[in-house]
KOLKOLZA-507161 format. One record per atom (N, C-alpha, C): residue number from 0; residue in three letters; atom name; x, z, y. Coordinates in nm, 4 decimals. Layout:
<recs>
n, res, atom, east, up, north
NUM, ALA, CA, X, Z, Y
...
</recs>
This chain:
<recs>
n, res, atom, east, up, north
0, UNK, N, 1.2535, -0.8618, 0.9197
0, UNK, CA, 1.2233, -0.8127, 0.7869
0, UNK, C, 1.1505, -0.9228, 0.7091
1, UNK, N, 1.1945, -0.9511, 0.5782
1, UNK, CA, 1.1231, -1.0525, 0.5110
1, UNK, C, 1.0631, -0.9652, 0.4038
2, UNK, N, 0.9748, -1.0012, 0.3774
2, UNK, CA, 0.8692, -0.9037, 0.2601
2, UNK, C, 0.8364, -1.0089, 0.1163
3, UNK, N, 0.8673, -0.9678, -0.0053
3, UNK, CA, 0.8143, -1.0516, -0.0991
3, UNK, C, 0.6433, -1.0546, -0.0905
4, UNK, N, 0.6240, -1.1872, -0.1292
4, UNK, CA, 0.4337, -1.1288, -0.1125
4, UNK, C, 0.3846, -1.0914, -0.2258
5, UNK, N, 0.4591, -1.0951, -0.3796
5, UNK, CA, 0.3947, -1.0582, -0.4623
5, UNK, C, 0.4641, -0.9103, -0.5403
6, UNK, N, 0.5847, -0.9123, -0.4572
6, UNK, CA, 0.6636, -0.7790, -0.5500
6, UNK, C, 0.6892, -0.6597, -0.3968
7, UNK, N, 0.7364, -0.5234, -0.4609
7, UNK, CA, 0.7785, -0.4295, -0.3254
7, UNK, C, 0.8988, -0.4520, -0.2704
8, UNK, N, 0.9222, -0.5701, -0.2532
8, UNK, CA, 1.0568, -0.5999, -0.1913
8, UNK, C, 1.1158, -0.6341, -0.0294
9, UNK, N, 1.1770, -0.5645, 0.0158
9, UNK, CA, 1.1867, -0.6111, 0.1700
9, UNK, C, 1.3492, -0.6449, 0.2119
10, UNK, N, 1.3642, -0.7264, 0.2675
10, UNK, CA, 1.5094, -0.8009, 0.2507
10, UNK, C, 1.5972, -0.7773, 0.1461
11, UNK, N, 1.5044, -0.8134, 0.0214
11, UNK, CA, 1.5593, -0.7896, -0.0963
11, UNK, C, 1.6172, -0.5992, -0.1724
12, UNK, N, 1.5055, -0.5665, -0.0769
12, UNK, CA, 1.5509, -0.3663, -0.1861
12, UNK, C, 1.4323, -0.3746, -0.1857
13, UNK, N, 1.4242, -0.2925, -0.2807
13, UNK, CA, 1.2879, -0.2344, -0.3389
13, UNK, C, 1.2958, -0.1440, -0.2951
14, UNK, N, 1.1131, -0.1061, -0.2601
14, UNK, CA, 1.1090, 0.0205, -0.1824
14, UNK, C, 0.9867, 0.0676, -0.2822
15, UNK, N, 0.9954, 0.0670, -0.3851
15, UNK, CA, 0.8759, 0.1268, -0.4844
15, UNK, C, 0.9664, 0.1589, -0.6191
16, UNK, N, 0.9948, 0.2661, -0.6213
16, UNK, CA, 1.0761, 0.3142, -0.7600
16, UNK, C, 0.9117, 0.3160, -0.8422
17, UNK, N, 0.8606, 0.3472, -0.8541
17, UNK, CA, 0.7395, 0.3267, -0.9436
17, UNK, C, 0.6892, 0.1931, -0.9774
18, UNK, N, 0.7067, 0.1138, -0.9425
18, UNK, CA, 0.6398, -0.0211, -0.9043
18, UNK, C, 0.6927, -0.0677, -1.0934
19, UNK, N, 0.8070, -0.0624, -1.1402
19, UNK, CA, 0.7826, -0.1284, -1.3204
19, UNK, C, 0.7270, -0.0685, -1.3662
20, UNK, N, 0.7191, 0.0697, -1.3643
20, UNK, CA, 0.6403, 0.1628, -1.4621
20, UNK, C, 0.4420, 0.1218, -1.4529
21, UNK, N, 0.4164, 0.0140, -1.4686
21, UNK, CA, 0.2697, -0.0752, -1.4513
21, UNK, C, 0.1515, 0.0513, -1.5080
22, UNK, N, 0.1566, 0.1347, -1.6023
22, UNK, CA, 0.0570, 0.2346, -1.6136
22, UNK, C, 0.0349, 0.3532, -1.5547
23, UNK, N, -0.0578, 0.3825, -1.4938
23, UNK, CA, -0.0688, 0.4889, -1.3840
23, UNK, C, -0.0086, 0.6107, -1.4527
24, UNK, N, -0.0670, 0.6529, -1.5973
24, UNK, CA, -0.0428, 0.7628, -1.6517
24, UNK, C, 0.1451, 0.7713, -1.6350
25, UNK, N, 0.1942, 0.6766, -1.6442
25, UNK, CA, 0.3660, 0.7272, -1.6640
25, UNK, C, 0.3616, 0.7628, -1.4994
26, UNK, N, 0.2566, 0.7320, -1.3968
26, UNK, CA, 0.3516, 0.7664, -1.2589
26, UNK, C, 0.2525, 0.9505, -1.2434
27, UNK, N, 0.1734, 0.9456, -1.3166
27, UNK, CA, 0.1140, 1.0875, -1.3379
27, UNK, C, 0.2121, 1.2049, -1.4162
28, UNK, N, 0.2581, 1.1272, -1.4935
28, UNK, CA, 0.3854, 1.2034, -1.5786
28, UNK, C, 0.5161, 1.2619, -1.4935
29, UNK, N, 0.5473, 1.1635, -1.4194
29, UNK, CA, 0.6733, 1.1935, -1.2938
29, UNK, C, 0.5820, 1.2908, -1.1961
30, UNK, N, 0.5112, 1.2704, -1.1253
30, UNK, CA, 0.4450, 1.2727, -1.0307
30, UNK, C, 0.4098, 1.4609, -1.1007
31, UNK, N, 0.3797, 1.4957, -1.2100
31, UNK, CA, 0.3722, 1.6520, -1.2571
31, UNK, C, 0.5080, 1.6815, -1.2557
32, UNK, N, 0.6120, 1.6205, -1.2495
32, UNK, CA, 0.7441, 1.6874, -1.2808
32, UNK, C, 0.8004, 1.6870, -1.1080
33, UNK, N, 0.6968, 1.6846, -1.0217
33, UNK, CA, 0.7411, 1.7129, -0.8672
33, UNK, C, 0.8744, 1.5790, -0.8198
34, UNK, N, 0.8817, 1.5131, -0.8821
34, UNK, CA, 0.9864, 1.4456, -0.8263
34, UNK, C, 0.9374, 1.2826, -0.8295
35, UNK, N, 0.8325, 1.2617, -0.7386
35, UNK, CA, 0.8176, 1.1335, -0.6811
35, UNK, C, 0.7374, 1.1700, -0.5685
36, UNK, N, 0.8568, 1.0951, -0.4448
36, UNK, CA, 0.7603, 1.1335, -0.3144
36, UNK, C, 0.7689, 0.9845, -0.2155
37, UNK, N, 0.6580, 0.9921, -0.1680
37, UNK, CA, 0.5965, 0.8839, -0.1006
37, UNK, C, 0.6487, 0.8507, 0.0518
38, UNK, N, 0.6757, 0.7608, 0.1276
38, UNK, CA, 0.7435, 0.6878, 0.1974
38, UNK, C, 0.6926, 0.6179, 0.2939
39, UNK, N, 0.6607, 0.6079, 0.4219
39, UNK, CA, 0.6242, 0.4768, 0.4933
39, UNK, C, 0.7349, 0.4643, 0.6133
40, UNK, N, 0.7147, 0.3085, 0.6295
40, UNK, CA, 0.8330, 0.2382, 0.7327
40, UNK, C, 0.7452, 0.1486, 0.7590
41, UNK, N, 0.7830, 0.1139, 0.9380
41, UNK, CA, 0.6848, -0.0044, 0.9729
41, UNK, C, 0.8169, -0.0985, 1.0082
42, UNK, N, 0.7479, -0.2212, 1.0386
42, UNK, CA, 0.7647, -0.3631, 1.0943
42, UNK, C, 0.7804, -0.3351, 1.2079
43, UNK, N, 0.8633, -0.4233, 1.2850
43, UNK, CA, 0.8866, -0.4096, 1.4515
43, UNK, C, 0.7820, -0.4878, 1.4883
44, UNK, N, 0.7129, -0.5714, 1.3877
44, UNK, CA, 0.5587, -0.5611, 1.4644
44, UNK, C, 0.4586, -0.4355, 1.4620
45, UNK, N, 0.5304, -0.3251, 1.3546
45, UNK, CA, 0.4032, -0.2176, 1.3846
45, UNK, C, 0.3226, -0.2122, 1.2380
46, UNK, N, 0.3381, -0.2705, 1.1669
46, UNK, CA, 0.3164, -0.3051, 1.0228
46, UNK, C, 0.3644, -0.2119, 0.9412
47, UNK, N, 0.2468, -0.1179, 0.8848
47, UNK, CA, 0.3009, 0.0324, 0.7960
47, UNK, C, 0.2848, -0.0196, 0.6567
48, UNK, N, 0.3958, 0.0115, 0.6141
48, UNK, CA, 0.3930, -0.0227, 0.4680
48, UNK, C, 0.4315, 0.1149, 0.4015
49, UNK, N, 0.3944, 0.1631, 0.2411
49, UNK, CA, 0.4279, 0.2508, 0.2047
49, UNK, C, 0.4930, 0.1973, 0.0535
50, UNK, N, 0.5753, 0.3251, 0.0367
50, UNK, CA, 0.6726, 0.3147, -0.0880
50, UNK, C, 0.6912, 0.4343, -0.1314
51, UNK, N, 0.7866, 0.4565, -0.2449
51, UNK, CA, 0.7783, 0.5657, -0.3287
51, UNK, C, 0.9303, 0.5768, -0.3815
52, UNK, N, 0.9284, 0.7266, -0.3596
52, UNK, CA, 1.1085, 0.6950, -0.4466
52, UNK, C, 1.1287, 0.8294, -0.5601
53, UNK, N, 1.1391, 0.8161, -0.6331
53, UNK, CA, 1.1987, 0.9260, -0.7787
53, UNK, C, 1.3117, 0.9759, -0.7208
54, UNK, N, 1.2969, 1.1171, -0.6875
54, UNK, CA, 1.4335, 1.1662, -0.7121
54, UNK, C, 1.4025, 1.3177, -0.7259
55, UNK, N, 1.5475, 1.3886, -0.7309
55, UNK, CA, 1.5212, 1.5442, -0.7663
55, UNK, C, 1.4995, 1.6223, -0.7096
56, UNK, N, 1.4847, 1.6107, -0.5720
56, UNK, CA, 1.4255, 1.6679, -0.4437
56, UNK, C, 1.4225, 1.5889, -0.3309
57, UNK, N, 1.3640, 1.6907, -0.1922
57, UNK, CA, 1.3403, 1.6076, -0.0849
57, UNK, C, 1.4457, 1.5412, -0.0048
58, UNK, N, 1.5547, 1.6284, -0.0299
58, UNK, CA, 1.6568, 1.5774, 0.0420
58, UNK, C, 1.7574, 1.4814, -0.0134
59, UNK, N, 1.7353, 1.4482, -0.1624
59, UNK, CA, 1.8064, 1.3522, -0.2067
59, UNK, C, 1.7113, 1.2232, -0.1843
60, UNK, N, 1.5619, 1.2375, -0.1941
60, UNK, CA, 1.4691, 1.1353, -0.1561
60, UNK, C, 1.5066, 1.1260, -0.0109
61, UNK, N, 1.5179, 1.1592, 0.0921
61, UNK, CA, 1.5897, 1.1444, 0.2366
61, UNK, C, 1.6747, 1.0380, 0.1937
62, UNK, N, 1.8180, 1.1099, 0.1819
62, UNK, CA, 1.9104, 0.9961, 0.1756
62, UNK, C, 1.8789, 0.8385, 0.1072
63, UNK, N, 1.8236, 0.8873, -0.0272
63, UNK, CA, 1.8043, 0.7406, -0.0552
63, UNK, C, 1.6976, 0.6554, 0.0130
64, UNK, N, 1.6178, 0.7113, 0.0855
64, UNK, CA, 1.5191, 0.6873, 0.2127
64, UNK, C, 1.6450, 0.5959, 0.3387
65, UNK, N, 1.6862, 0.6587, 0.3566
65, UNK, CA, 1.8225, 0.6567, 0.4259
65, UNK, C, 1.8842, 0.4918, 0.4073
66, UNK, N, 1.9224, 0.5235, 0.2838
66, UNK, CA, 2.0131, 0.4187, 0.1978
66, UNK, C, 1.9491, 0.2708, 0.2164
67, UNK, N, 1.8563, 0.2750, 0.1929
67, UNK, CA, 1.7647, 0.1526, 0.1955
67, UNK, C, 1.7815, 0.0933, 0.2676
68, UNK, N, 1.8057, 0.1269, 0.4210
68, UNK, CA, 1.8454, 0.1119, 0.5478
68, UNK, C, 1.6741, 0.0032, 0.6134
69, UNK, N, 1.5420, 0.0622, 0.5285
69, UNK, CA, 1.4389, 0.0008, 0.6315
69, UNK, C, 1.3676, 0.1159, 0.7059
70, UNK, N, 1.4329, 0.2299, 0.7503
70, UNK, CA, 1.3642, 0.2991, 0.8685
70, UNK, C, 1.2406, 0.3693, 0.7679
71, UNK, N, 1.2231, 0.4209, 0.6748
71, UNK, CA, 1.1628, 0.5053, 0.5161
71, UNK, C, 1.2050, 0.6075, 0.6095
72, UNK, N, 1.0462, 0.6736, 0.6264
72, UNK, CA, 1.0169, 0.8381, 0.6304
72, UNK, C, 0.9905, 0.8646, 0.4994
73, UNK, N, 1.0311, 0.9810, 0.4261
73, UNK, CA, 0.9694, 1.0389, 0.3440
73, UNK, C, 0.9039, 1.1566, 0.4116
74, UNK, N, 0.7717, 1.1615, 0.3480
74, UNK, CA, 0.6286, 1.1959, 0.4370
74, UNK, C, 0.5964, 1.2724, 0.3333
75, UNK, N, 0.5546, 1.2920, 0.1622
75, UNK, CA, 0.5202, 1.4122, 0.1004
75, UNK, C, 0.5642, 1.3939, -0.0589
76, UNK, N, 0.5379, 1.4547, -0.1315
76, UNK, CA, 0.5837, 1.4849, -0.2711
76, UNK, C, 0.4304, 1.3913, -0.3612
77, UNK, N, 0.4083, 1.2794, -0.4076
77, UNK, CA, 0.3052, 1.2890, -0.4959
77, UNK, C, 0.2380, 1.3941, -0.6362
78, UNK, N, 0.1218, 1.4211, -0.6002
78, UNK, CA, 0.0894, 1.5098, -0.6943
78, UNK, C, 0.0083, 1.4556, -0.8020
79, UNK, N, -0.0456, 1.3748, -0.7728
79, UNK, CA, -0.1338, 1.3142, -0.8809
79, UNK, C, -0.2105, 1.2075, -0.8334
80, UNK, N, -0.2043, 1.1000, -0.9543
80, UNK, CA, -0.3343, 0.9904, -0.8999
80, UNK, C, -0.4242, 0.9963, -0.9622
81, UNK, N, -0.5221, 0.9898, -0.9007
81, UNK, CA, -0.6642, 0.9402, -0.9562
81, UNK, C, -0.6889, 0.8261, -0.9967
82, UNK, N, -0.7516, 0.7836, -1.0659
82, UNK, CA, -0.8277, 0.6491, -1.1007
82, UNK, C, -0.9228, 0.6739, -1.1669
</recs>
């Protein structure tokens, strides 16, 4: 697995559908409309990384979990961030 060090990129896919949207409030905006849920996949060294994917439910977030092809659990629905 090669990882960008400054963007969410891992052998070139992005694993952060949120990651352009740069102001928290637009991922607070999705994030009330139930459809951004959160993601982790490790490294075959063991290395947990987390990501995020927009979609219209859990099971379409699966597949595109899936799709990515880096081993992405989707783990829960985001509800809101704090800052």
């Amino acid at each position: 697995m090669i990882f960008d060090p400054n963007k969410p990129f891992c052998d070139g896919l992005l694993y952060s559908d949120l990651w352009m949207l740069r102001d928290r409030r637009d991922h607070n905006i999705l994030a009330a409309r139930n459809i951004v849920y959160l993601t982790e996949f490790r490294t075959p060294e063991g290395v947990v990384y987390s990501g995020d994917i927009i979609a219209k439910n859990r099971r379409q977030a699966e597949r595109i979990a899936f799709g990515r092809g880096l081993g992405e659990v989707v783990e829960q629905r985001l509800s809101k961030i704090v800052y």
